[in-house]
C-alpha positions as MATLAB code, in Angstrom:
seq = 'XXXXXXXXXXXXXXXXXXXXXXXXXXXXXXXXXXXXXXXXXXXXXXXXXXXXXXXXXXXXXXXXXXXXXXXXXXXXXXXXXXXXXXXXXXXXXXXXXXXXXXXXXXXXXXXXXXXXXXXXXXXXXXXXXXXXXXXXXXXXXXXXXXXXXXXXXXXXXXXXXXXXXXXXXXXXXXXXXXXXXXXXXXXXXXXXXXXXXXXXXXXXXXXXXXXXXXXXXXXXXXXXXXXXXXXXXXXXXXXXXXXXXXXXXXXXXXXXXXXXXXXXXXXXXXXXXXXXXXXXXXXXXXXXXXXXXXXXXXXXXXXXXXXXXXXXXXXXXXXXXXXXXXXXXXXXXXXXXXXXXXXXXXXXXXXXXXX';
ca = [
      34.787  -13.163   11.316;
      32.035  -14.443   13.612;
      30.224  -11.177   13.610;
      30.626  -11.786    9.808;
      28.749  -15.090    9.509;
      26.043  -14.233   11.874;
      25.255  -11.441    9.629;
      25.007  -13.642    6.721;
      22.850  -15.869    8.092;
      20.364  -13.431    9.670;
      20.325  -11.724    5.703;
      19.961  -15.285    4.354;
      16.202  -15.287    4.143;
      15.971  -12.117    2.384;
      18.782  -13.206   -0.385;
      16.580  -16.649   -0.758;
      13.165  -14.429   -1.384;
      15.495  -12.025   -3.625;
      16.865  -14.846   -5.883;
      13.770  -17.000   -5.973;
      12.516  -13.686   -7.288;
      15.304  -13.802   -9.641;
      14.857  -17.153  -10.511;
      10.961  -16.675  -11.275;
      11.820  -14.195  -13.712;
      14.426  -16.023  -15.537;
      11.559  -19.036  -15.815;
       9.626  -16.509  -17.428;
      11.777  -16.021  -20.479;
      13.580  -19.628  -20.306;
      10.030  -20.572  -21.522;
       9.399  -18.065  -23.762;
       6.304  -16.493  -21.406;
       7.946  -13.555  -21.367;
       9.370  -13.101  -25.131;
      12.996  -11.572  -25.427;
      13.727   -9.575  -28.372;
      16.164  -10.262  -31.250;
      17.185   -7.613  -33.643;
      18.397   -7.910  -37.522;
      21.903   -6.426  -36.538;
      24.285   -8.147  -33.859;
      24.169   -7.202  -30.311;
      27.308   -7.447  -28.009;
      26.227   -6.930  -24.697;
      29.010   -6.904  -21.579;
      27.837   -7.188  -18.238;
      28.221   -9.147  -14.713;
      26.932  -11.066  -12.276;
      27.953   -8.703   -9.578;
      26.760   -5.501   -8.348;
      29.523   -3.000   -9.844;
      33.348   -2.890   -9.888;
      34.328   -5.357  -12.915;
      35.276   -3.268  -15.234;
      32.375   -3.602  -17.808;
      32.477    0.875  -19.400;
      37.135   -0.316  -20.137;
      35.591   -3.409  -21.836;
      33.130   -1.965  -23.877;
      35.728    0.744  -24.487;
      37.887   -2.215  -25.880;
      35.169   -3.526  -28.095;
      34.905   -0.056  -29.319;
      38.024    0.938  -30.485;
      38.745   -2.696  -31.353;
      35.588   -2.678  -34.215;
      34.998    1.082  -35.228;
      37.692    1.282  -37.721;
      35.821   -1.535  -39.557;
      32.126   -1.312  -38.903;
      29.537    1.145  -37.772;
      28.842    0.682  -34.059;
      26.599    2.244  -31.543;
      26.691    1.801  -27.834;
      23.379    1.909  -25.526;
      23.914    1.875  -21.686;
      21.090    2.429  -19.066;
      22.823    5.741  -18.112;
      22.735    4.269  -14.211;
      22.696    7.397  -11.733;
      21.321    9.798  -14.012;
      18.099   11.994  -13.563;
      16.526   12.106  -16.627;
      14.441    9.417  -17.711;
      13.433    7.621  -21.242;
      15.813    7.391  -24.182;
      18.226    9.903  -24.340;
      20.871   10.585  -27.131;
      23.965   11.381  -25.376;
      25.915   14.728  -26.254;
      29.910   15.261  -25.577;
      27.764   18.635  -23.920;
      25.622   17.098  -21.825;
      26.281   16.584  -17.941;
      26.727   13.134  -16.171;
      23.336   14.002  -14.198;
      21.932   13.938  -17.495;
      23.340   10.587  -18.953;
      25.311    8.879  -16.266;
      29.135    9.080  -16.061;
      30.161    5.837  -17.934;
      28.081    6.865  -21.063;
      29.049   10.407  -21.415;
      32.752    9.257  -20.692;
      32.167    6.945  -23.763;
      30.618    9.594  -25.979;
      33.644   12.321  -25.145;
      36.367    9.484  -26.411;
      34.618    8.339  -29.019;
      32.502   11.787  -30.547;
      31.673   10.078  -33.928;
      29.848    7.187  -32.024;
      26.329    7.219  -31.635;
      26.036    6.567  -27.580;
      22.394    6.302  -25.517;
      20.707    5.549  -22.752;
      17.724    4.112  -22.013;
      16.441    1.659  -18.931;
      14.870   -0.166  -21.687;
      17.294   -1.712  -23.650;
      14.365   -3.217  -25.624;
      12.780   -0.241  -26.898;
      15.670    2.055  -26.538;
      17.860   -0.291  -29.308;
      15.299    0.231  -32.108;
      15.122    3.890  -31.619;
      18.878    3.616  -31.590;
      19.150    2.290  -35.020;
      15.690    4.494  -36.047;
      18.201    7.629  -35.445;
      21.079    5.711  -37.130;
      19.624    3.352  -39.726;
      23.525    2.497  -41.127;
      25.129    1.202  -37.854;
      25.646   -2.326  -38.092;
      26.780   -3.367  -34.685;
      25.613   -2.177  -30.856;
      27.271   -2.273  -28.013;
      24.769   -2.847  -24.677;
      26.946   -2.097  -21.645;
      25.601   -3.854  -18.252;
      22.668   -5.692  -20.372;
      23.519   -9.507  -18.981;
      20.243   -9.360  -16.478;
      18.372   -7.436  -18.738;
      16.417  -10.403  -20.587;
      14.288   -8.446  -22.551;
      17.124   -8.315  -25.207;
      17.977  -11.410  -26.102;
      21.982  -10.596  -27.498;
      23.501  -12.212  -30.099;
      26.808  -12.565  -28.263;
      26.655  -12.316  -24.615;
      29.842  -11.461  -22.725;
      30.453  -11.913  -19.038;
      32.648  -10.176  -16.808;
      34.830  -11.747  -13.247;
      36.784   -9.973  -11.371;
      40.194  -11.866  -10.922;
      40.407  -11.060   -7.194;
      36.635  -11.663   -6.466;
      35.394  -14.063   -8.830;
      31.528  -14.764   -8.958;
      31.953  -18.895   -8.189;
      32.753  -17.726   -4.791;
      30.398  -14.878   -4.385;
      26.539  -15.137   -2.990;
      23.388  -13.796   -3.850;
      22.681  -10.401   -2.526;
      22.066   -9.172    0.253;
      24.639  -11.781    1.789;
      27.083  -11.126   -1.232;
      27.484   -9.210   -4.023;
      25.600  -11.543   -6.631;
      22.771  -10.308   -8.876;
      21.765  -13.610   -9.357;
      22.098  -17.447   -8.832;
      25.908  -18.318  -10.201;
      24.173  -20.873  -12.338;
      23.069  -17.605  -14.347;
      27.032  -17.755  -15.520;
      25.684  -20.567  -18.492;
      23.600  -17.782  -20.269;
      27.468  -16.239  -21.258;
      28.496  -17.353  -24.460;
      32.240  -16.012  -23.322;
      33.629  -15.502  -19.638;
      36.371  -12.355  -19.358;
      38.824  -12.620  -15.867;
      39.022   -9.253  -15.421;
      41.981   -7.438  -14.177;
      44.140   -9.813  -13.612;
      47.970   -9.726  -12.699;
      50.457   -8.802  -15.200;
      52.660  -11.876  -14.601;
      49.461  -13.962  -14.434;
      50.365  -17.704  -15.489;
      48.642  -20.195  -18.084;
      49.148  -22.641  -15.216;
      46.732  -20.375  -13.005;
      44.134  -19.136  -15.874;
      44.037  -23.136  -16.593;
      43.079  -23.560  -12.772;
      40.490  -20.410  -12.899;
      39.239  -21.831  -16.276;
      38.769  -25.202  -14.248;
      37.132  -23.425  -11.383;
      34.521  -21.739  -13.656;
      33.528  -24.380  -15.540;
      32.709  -23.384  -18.924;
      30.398  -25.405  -20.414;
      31.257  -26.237  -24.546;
      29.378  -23.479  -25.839;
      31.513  -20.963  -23.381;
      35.267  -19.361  -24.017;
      36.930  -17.909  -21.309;
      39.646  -15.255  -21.705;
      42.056  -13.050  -19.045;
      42.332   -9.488  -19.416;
      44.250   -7.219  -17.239;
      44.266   -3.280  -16.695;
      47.284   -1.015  -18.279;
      47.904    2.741  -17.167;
      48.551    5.558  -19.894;
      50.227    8.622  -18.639;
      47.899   10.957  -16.564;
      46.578   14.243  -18.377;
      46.101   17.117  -16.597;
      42.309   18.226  -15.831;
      41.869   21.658  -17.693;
      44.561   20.728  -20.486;
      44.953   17.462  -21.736;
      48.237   18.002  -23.553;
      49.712   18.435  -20.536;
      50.979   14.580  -18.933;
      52.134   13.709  -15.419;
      55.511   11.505  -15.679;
      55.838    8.427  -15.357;
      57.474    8.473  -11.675;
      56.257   11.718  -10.329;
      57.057   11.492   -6.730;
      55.822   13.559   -4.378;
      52.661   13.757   -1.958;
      48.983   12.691   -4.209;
      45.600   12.675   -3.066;
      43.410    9.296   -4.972;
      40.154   11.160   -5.080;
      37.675    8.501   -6.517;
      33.673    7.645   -7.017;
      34.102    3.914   -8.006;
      33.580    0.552   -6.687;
      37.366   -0.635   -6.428;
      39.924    2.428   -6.113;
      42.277   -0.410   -5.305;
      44.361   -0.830   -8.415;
      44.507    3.117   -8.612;
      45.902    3.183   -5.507;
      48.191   -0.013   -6.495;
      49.637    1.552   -9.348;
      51.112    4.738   -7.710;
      52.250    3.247   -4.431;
      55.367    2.837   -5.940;
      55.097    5.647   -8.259;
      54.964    8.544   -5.233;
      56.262    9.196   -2.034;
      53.436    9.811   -0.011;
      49.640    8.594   -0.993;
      46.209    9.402    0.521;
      42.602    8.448   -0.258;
      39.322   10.175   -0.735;
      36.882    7.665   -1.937;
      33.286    7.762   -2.137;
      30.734    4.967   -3.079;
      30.046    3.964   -7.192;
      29.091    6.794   -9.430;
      28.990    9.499   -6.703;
      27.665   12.692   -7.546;
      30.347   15.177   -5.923;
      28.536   17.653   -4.171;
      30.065   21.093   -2.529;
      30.808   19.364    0.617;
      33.008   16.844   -1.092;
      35.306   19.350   -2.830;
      35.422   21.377    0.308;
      37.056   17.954    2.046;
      39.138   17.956   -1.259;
      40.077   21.172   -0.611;
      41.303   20.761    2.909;
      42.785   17.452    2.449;
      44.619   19.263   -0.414;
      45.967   21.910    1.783;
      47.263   19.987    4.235;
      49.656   18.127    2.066;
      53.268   18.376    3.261;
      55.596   17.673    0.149;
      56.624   20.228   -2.435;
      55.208   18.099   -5.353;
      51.724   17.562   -4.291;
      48.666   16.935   -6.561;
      45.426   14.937   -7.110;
      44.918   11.597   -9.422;
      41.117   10.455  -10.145;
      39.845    8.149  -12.956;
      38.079    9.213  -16.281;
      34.852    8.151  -14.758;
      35.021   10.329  -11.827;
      36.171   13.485  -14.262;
      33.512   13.085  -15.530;
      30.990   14.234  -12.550;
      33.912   16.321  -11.590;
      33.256   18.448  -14.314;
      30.719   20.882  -13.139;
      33.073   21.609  -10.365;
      35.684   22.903  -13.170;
      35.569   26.451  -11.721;
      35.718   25.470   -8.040;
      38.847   23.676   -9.036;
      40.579   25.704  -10.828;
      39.704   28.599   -8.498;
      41.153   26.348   -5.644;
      44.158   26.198   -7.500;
      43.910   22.053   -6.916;
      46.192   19.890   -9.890;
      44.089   17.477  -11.031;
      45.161   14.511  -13.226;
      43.016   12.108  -14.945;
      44.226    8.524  -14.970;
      42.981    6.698  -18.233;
      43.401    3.126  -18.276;
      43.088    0.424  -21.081;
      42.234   -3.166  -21.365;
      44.526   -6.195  -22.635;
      44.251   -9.664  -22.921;
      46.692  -11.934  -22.170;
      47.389  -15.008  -24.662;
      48.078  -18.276  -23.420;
      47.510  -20.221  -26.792;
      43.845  -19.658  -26.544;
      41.876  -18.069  -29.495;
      42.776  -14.175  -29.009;
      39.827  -12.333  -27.420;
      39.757  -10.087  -30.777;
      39.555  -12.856  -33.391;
      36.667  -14.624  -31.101;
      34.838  -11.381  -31.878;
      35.706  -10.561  -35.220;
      34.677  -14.322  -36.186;
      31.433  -13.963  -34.530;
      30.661  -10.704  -36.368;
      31.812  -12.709  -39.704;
      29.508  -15.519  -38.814;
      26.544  -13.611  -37.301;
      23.385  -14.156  -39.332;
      20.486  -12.224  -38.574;
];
């Protein structure tokens, strides 16, 4: 714990120069010196004050399947991790080199949806809606610190377990900015919380954050569908499959993962890697002899949709390995306390939304 402090205090300087850098840029467009832009259609964006890990690709997922039947909706991400550069339509073809995992994962659920990247959210949403002059709604996934798009509803994300009120500024925490930056939200989601999470304790969280009038705050949590097998999704892992499994994930928190099949198998083991890893021959090799070394008869591996994603290219080494791969797809809900329902806050902003 010691060790701990002293190395936050000898970063402190650095996280002061970072988020007085932060700070002078947000000056910049608080008074309109630098100009964010406003489009004629209604932008949701969903990001977070954090570096990675609180849930923002399930939550735009949610907003997606949630408004689609209705409306015409487009989603533009930055495409973090990929190698090309510019604005790129994303193809259910393409690779996650190409696009970054999160988008292309969006694109291959949702075909029909116009999904892109750009690092520019400000020219990449016109060209957006240049391509596809009838969509009437866009999606910006991680666009909260990206000022140059001013959004017409601007959602942030919290993770339950790691909240930003008692995070710091990077690199001494895991903030992106100053916490005061929470005011720019127009709604605050507590993401994955518990199941049997309380209105007494989302009162005391809502109390802790602070809304100010202008802000809602709503609880989501995470639910599990049944795994699908890697080369043929029809085929589903049961619901209490037993046996030895291998977590094999690229993504900030593999916790819950791992939480939801400790009780679900006999035997568990981990192979994580950092956010958005790029699996490399070297890491399937370790899969591969982590895989062979299991000791059950019913032995297999679990990753997340994101990671199948980058997995992908490795299809053949897989298969020829003879490794079981499941997917693990997971969902967002929202608990309801009495509050206004998460969905009919957005559907009334759409219905109100004036360009």
């Amino acid at each position: 714990m010691v060790r701990n402090w002293l190395i936050k205090i000898l970063l402190s300087p650095i996280a002061l120069l970072y988020g007085l850098g932060v700070s002078f840029n947000n000056f910049l467009y608080r008074n309109n010196i630098l100009k964010s832009i406003t489009f004629s259609l209604p932008v949701i964006s969903v990001g977070n004050l954090t570096v990675g890990g609180s849930g923002k690709s399930p939550h735009v997922e949610y907003l997606l399947n949630l408004l689609k039947s209705y409306i015409k909706v487009g989603v533009i991400s930055r495409g973090y991790g990929r190698k090309s550069r510019g604005f790129k339509m994303v193809n259910v073809r393409d690779r996650a080199d190409q696009t970054g995992d999160e988008p292309l994962q969006i694109k291959r659920k949702n075909p029909d949806v116009p999904v892109a990247v750009s690092e520019s959210r400000g020219t990449g949403i016109p060209k957006l809606i240049g391509k596809y002059p009838q969509l009437q709604t866009i999606l910006m996934d991680d666009g909260f610190q990206h000022r140059e798009v001013d959004p017409a509803l601007n959602i942030l994300l919290t993770d339950y377990s790691d909240r930003y009120t008692g995070d710091y500024i990077l690199p001494v925490g895991r903030l992106r900015e100053w916490r005061s930056g929470a005011n720019r939200a127009d709604a605050i989601i507590v993401t994955k919380c518990p199941l049997d999470l309380t209105k007494e304790e989302a009162e005391q969280i809502t109390e802790e954050l602070n809304p100010g009038s202008h802000q809602s705050v709503f609880f989501s949590y995470l639910t599990y569908g049944r795994a699908y097998y890697f080369f043929d999704p029809r085929k589903k892992l049961v619901d209490q499959p037993g046996g030895e499994i291998i977590v094999l994930t690229g993504i900030a928190n593999p916790e819950p993962l791992i939480e939801h099949y400790q009780d679900r198998v006999d035997k568990m083991h981990s192979l994580a890697f950092g956010d958005h890893h790029d699996f490399q021959p070297y890491d399937l090799g370790q899969l591969k002899k982590m895989y062979e070394q299991l000791e059950l008869k019913i032995h297999f591996v679990v990753t997340t949709e994101k990671d199948a994603v980058r997995l992908q290219p490795h299809a053949q080494y897989l298969a020829d390995s003879k490794i079981p791969i499941f997917i693990q797809p997971i969902q967002v809900q929202f608990h309801d306390f009495g509050f206004p329902h998460f969905d009919d806050y957005v559907k009334n902003f759409l219905l109100k939304f004036k360009s």
